[in-house]
C-alpha positions as CSV (number, residue, x, y, z in Angstrom):
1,X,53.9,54.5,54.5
2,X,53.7,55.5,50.8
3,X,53.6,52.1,48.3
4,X,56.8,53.1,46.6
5,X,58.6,53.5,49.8
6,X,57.5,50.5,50.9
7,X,58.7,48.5,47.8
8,X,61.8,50.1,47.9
9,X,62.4,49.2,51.8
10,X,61.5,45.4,50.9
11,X,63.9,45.1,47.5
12,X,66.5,47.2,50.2
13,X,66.0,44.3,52.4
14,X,66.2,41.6,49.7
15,X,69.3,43.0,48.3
16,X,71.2,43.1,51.4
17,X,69.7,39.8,52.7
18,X,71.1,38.2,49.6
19,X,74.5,39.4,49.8
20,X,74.3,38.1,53.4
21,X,73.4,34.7,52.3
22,X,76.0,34.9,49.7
23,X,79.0,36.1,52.3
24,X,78.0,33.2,54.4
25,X,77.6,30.5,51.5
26,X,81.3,31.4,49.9
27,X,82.7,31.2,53.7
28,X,80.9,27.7,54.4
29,X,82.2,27.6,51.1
30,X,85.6,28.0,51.3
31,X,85.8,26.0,54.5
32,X,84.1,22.6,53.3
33,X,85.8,22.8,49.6
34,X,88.3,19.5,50.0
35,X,91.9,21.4,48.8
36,X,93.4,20.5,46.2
37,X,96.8,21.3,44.3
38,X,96.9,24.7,41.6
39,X,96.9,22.7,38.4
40,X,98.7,24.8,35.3
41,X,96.5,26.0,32.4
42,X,99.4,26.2,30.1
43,X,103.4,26.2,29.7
44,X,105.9,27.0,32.7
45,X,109.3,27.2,32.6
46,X,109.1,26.3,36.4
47,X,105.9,25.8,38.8
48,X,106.2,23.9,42.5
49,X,103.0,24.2,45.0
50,X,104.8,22.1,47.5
51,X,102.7,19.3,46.9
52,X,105.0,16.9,50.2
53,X,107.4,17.1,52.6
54,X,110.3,15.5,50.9
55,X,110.9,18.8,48.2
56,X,113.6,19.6,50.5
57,X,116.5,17.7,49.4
58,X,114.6,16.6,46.1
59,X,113.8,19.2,44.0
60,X,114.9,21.9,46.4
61,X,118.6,21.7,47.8
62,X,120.5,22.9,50.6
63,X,123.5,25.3,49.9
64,X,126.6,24.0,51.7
65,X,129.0,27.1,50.6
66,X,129.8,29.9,52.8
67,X,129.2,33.1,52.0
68,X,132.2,35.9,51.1
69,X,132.7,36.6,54.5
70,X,133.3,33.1,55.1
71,X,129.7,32.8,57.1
72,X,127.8,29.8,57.4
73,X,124.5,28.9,55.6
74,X,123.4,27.6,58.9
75,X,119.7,28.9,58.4
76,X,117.3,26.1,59.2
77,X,114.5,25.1,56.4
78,X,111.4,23.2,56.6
79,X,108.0,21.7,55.0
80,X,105.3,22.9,57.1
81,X,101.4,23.4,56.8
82,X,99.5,26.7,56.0
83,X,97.7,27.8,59.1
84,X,94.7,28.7,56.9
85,X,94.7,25.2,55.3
86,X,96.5,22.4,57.2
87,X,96.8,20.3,53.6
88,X,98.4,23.0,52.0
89,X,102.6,22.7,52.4
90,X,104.7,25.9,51.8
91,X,108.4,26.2,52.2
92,X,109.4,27.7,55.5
93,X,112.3,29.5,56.9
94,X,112.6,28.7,60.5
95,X,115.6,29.8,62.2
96,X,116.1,33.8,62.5
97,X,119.3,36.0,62.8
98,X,120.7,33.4,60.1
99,X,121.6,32.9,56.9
100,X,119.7,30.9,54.3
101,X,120.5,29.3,51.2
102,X,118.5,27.2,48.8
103,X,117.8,26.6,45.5
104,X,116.1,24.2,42.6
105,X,117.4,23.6,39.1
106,X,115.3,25.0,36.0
107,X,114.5,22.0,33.8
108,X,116.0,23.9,31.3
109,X,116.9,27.7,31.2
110,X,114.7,30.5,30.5
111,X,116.1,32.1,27.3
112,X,114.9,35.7,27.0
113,X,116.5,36.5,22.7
114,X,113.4,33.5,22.2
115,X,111.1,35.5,24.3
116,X,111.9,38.0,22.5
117,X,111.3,36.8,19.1
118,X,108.5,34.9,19.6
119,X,106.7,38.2,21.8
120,X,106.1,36.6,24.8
121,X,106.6,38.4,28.1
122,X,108.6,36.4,31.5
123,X,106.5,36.2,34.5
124,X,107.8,35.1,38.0
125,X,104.9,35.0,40.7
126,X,104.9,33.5,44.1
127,X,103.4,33.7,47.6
128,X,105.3,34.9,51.1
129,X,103.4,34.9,54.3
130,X,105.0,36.3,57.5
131,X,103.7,34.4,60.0
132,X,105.6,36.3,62.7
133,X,105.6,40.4,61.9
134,X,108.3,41.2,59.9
135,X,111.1,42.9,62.0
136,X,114.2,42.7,59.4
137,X,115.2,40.5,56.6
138,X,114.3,39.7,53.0
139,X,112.3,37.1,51.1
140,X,112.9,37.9,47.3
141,X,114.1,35.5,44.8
142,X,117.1,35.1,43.1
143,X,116.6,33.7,39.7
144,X,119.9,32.4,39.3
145,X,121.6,33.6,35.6
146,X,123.1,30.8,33.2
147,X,127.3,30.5,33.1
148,X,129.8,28.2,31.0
149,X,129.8,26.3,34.6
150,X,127.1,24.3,35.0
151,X,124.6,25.3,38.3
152,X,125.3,23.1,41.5
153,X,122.6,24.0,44.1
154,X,124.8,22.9,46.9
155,X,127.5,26.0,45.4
156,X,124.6,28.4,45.8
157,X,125.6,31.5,47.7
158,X,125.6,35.5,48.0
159,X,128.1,35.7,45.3
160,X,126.1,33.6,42.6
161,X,124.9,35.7,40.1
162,X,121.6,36.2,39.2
163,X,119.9,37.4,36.1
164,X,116.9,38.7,38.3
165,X,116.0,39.6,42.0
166,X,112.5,40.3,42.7
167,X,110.5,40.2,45.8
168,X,109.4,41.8,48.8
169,X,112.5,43.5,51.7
170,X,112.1,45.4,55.2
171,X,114.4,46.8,58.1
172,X,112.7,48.5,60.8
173,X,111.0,51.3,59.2
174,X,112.2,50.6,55.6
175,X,110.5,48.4,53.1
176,X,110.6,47.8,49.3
177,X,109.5,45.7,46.8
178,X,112.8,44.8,45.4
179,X,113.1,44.5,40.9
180,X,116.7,44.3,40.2
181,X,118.6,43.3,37.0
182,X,122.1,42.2,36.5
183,X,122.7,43.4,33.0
184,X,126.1,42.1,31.1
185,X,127.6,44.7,29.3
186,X,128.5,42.9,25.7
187,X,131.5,45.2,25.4
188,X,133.4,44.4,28.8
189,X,131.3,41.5,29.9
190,X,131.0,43.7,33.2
191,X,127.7,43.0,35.2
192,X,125.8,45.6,36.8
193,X,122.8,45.9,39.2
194,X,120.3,47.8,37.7
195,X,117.7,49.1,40.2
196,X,114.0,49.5,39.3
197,X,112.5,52.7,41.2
198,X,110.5,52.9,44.4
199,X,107.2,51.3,44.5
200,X,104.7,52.7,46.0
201,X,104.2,51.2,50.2
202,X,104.1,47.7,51.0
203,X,104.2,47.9,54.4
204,X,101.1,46.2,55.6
205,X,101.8,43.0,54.3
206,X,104.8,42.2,56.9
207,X,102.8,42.6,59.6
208,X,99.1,41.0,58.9
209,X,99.9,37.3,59.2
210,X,98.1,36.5,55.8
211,X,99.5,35.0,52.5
212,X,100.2,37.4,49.5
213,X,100.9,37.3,46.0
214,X,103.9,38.8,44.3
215,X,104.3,39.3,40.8
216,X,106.9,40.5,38.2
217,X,105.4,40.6,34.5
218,X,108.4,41.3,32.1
219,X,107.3,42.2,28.9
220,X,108.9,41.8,25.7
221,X,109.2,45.3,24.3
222,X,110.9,46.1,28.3
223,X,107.4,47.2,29.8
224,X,107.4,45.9,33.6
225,X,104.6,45.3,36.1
226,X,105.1,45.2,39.4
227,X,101.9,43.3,41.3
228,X,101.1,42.4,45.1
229,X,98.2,41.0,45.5
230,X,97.1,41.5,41.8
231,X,97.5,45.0,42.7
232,X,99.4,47.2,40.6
233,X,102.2,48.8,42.7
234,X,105.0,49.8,40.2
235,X,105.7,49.8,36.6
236,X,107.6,51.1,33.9
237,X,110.5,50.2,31.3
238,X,113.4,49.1,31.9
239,X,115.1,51.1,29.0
240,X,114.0,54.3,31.3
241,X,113.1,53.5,34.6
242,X,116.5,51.6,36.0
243,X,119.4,53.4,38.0
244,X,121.6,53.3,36.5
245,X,120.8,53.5,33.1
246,X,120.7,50.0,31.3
247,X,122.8,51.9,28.5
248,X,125.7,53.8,29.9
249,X,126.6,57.3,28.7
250,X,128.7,57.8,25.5
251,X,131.7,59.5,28.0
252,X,132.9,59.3,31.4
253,X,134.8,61.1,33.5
254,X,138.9,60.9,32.5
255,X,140.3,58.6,35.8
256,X,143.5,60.1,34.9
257,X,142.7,63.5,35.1
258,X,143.5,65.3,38.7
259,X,143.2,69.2,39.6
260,X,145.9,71.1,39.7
261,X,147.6,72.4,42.3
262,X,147.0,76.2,41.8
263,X,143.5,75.4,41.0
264,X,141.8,78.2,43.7
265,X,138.0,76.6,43.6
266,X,136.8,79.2,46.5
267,X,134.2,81.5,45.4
268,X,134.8,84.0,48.7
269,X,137.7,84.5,50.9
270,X,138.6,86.3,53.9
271,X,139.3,90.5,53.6
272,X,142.5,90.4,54.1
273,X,142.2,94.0,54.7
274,X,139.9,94.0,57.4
275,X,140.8,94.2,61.3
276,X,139.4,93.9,63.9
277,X,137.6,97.3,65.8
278,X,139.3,98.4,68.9
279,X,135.8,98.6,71.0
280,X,135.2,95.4,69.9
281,X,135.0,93.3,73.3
282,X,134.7,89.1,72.6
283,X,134.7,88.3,76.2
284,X,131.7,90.1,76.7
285,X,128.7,87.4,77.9
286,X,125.8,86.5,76.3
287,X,123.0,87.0,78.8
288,X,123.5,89.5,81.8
289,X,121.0,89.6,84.6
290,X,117.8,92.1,84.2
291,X,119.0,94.9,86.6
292,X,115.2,96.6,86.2
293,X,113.7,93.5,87.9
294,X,112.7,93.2,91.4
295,X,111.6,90.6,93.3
296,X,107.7,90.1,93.2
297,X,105.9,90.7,96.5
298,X,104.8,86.9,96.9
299,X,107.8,85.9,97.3
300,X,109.1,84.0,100.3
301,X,112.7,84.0,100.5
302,X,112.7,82.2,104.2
303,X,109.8,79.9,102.9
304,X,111.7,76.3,102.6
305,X,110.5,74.1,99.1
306,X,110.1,71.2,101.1
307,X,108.9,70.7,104.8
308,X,108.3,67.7,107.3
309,X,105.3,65.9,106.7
310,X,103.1,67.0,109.5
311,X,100.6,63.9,109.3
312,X,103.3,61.6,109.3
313,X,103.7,59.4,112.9
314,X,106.9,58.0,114.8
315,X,106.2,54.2,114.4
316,X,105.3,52.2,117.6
317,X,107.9,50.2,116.7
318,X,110.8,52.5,116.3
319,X,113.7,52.5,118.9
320,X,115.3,55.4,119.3
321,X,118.5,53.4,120.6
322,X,118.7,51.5,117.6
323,X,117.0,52.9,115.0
324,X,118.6,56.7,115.6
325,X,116.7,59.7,116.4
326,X,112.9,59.4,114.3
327,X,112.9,62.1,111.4
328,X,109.5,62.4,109.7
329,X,109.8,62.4,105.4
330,X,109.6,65.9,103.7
331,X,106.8,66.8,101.3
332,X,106.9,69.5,98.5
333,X,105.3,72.9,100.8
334,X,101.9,74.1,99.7
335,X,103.2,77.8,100.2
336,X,105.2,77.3,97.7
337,X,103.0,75.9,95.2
338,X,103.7,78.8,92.4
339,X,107.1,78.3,92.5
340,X,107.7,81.4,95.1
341,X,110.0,79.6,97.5
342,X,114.0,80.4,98.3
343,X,116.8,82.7,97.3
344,X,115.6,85.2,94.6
345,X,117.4,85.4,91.7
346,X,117.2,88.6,88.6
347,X,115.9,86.9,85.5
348,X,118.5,87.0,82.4
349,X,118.2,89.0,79.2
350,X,120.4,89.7,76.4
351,X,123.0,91.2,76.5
352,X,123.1,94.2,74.0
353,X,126.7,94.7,74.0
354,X,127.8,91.0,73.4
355,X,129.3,90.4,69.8
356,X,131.1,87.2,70.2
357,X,133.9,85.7,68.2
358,X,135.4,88.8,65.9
359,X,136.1,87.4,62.2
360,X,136.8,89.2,59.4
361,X,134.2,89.8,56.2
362,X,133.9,87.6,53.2
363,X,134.6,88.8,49.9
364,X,135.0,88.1,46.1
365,X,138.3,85.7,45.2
366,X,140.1,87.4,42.9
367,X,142.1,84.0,42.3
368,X,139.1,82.1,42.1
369,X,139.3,79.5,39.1
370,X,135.7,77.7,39.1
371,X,134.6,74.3,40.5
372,X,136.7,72.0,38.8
373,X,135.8,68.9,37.0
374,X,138.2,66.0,35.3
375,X,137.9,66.4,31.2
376,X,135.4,63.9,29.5
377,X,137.0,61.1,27.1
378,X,134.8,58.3,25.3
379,X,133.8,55.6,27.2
380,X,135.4,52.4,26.7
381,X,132.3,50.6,27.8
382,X,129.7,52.4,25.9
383,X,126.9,50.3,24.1
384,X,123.6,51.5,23.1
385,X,120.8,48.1,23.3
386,X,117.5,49.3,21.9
387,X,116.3,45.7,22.9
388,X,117.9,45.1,26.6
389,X,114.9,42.3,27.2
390,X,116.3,40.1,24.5
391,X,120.0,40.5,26.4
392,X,118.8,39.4,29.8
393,X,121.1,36.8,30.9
394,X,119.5,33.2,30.7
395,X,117.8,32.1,34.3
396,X,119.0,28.5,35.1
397,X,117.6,28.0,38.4
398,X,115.4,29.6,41.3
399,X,117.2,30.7,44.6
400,X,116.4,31.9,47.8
401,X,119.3,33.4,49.7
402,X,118.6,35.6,52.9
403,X,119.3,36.7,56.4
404,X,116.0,37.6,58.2
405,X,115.7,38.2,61.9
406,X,112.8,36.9,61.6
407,X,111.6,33.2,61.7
408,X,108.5,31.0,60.1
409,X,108.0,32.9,56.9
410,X,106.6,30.6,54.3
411,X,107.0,31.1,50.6
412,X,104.4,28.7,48.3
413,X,103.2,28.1,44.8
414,X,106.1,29.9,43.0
415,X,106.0,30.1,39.2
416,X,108.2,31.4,36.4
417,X,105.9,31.0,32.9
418,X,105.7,33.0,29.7
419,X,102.3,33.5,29.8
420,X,100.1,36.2,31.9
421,X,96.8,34.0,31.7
422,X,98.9,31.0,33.2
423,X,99.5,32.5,36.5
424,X,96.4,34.4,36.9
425,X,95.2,30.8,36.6
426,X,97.5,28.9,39.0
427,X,97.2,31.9,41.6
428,X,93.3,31.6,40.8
429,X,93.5,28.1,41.4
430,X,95.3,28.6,44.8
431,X,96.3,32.0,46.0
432,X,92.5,33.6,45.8
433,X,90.8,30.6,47.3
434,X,93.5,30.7,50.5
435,X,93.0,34.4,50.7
436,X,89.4,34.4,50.8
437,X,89.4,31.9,53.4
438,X,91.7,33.9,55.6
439,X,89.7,37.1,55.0
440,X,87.4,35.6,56.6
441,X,88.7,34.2,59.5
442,X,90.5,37.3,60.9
443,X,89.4,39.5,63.2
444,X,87.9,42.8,62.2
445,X,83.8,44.1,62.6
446,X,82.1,40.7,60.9
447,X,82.3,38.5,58.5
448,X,80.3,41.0,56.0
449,X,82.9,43.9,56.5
450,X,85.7,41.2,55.9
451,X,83.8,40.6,53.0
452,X,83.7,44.1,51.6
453,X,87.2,44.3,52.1
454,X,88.0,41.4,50.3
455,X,86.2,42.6,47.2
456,X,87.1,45.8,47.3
457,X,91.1,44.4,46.5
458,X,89.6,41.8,44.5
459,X,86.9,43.0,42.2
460,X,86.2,40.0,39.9
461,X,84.1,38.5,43.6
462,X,81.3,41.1,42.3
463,X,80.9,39.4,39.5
464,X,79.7,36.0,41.9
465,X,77.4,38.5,43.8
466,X,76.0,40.3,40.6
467,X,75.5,36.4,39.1
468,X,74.3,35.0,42.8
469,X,71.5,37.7,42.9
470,X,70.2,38.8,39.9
471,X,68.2,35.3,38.7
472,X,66.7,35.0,42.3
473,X,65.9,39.0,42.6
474,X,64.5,38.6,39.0
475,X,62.5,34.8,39.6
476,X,61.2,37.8,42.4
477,X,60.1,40.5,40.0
478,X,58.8,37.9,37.7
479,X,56.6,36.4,40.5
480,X,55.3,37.8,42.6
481,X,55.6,41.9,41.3
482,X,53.8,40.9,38.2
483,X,54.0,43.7,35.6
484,X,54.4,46.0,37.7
485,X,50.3,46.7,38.7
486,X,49.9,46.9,41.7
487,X,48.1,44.3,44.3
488,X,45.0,46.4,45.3
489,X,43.7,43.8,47.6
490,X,46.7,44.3,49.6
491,X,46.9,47.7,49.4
492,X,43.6,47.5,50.7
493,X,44.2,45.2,53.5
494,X,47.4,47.5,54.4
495,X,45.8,50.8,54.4
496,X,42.1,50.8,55.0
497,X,41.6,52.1,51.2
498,X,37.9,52.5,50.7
499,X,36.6,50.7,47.8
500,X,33.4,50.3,45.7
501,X,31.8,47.6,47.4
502,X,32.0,49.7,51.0
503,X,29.5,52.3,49.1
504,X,27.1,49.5,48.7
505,X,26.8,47.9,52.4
506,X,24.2,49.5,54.9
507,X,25.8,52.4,56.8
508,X,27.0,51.9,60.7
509,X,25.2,53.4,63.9
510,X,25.3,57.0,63.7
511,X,25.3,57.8,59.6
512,X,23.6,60.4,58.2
513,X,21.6,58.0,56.0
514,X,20.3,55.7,57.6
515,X,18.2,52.8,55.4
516,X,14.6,52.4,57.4
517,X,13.8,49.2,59.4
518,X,12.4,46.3,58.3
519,X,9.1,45.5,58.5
520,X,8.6,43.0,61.6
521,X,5.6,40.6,59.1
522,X,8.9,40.4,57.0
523,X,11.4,39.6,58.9
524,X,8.8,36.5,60.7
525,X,8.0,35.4,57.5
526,X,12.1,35.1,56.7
527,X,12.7,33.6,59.6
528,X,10.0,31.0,59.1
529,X,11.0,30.0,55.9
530,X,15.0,29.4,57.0
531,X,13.5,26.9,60.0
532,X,11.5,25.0,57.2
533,X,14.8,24.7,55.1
534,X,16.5,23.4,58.2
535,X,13.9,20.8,59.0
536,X,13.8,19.3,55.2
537,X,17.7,19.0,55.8
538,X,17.3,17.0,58.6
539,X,15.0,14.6,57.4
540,X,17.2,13.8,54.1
541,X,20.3,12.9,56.3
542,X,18.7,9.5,57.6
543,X,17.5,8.9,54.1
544,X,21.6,9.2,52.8
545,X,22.6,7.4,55.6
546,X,20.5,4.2,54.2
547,X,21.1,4.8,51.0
548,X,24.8,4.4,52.0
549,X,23.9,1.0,53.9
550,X,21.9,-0.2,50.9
551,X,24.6,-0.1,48.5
């Protein structure tokens, strides 16, 4: 093994040894950190984590309205634990193939024209966990629009109107993130939905049993966002990306317009000249049989399809006088394994004379006046709002109204705020600490590959790993790499490297050069002289030993 490969294999080792440690540190992490309540960095309009179980009634009230079809908000809500954190409470609907209706009162209302003036975007953020796969149902929110009447939560119902709906929607197959704005028309005072488009697919999150995060930035100058999971998944303007358009068009259609009754709008007609031929048969079939075929030489006609089994066995049992005469069951015959078997049959073809229903050809209408269309007038309702942000109807209050058919989703930490850096904090604060921790307690192929796919939808965890290894992998460089020179004692030790010393040492059995003997006077007289040394050893150990006594 070359040295450079073998420094490269140990940093290799190092580097994913560290990010190891690291994935198991933040998931001890995570699971010893005592929880604790998002605090808010800044100014919200409206922010509730659920801190206890008496929100219900309290800040959040029960609707006791019916809905316009005279149904029942008999939906069942309660204050229940986060599976991933038994401390953390979320608001939970609990009863399925039922209608819900709640809401909680803005301190005061949200007042986009100030917004507007003062260029500060409207953010609404929150987190929805299905707990049970999502089958069919929503869980947006309402964001209940301002009126001369003041709010009652208990009045709240599917004909309240809202200023904005946002939030995630599925049936079956079908699923949306749902942005919709109902936009007053300050000519009529109509109100009209206006739809955001599709966003791209949302469809894992109804199904994985974690918590996500929802988020609707609104921006000033009409500029939207669309997030889940601090994931971009839509965005646009709502001057040009509604349907229908927040400004209508300058003329409409006259309603009291109507085509007349001569009006011929059919491009072709009949011939009225055409008859039809007199060899022209339309009883004639289809198919006919294949008169050339003939009936292959394999074929059995006398050959039944199905025979008596001949392993089968009258039971010791049976009686004849009361059972009836024994018949042993049929089985498919094996002569008849291609299909060869029974009455043969000609195969069917076309039939080349068939021509089926006569009708006669189409041709030009000489009448023909044009696809009609009612005259345009001006539109009574036309208004042109360079600035539709500023016109958003005030939001007094947040509501959730839904049918689901589906039970136990939980909805937690919802915040409305004019400022983006305030809910990246409150969802930092709660959201990405209760993610991580059920990343890594689902099932997949470790807790490093839940890992990875944890920071691959969350990228700012790289910077915990970058700031996690690079002092230790530097305090290594530092250490024990030196300036980069290489150890040549261990090189040495590792590869057998010759070195200068092994030139000096007297050569094994079997070199070329072999250093001559010594002499044997010499080696007696060195051998002498080490058993002298010895012997004036010994006698200075007594000598110590009572010097040691003496003092």
């Amino acid at each position: 093994v070359s040295t450079q490969s073998t420094g490269e294999f140990e940093e290799g080792n190092m580097l994913r040894g560290f990010v190891a440690v690291l994935v198991v540190y933040l998931s001890v992490a995570q699971n010893e950190e005592p929880f604790s309540l998002p605090t808010l960095s800044g100014d919200a309009f409206f922010a509730d984590p659920f801190a206890n179980t008496e929100a219900i009634g309290a800040a959040w009230k029960l609707s006791t309205s019916a809905k316009g079809d005279g149904s029942k908000f008999d939906g069942v809500w309660a204050i229940e634990a986060n599976s991933a954190t038994p401390e953390d409470l979320g608001l939970v609907v609990k009863s399925k193939a039922k209608h819900h209706a709640i809401s909680s009162k803005l301190p005061k209302p949200v007042d986009f024209s100030a917004l507007h003036s003062e260029q500060k975007p409207f953010i609404v953020q929150y987190e929805v966990k299905y707990q049970d796969s999502m089958e069919c149902g929503g869980s947006y929110l309402k964001l209940v629009a301002a009126s001369e009447e003041e709010f009652t939560p208990e009045e709240f119902n599917d004909k309240s109107t809202y200023s904005i709906m946002f939030g995630p929607d599925k049936c079956g197959l079908d699923s949306k993130l749902h942005f919709i704005i109902n936009f007053k028309n300050p000519v009529n005072g109509e109100v009209e939905e206006k739809h955001a488009k599709a966003s791209s697919s949302i469809k894992e999150i109804f199904s994985d049993g974690k918590s996500h995060l929802v988020t609707l930035v609104l921006d000033y100058d009409g500029s939207f966002e669309m997030l889940v999971d601090q994931s971009t998944v839509n965005s646009g303007n709502i001057l040009e990306n509604m349907t229908p358009s927040i400004n209508p068009p300058s003329e409409i259609d006259d309603p009291s317009d109507s085509k007349p009754e001569d009006w011929d709008d059919k491009e072709k007609i009949p011939d009225p000249m055409a008859s039809k031929p007199d060899d022209w048969d339309e009883d004639a079939p289809k198919f006919i049989a294949d008169e050339a075929a003939v009936m292959p030489d394999d074929w059995l006609e006398n050959e039944p399809e199905v025979i008596p089994d001949p392993a089968a066995a009258q039971p010791e049992d049976w009686d004849t006088e009361e059972d009836g005469e024994w018949e042993a069951p049929t089985i498919e015959n094996p002569k008849c394994a291609s299909g060869n078997c029974g009455p043969w049959t000609r195969p069917q073809i076309p039939n080349p004379a068939f021509k089926g229903k006569w009708a006669p050809p189409m041709i030009e209408n000489p009448n023909y006046s044009g696809v009609w269309a009612p005259r345009k007038i001006a539109n009574p309702g036309f208004f042109e709002d360079k600035t539709p942000f500023a016109n958003l109807m005030p939001i007094t209050a947040v509501g959730l109204e839904l049918w689901t058919m589906t039970k136990d989703i939980m909805f937690d930490n919802i915040i409305l705020t004019d400022s983006r850096s305030t809910a990246d904090n409150w969802a930092a604060s709660s959201w990405n600490k209760k993610a991580l921790k059920e990343q890594m307690a689902g099932s997949g192929e470790g807790a490093l590959q839940d890992f990875l796919v944890y920071a691959k939808e969350n990228p700012w965890v790289w910077v915990a790993i970058v700031a996690a290894i690079i002092f230790p992998f530097g305090l290594y460089l530092t250490c024990f790499r030196g300036n980069g020179e290489v150890d040549e004692v261990g090189e040495v030790k590792k590869t057998d490297k010759p070195t200068p010393d092994d030139e000096d040492m007297p050569g094994l059995e079997g070199d070329e050069d072999e250093e001559p003997e010594a002499e044997p006077e010499a080696e007696e007289e060195e051998v002498k002289e080490v058993e002298e040394e010895e012997e004036e050893e010994e006698e200075e150990k007594p000598v110590k030993r009572r010097t040691r006594k003496a003092d």
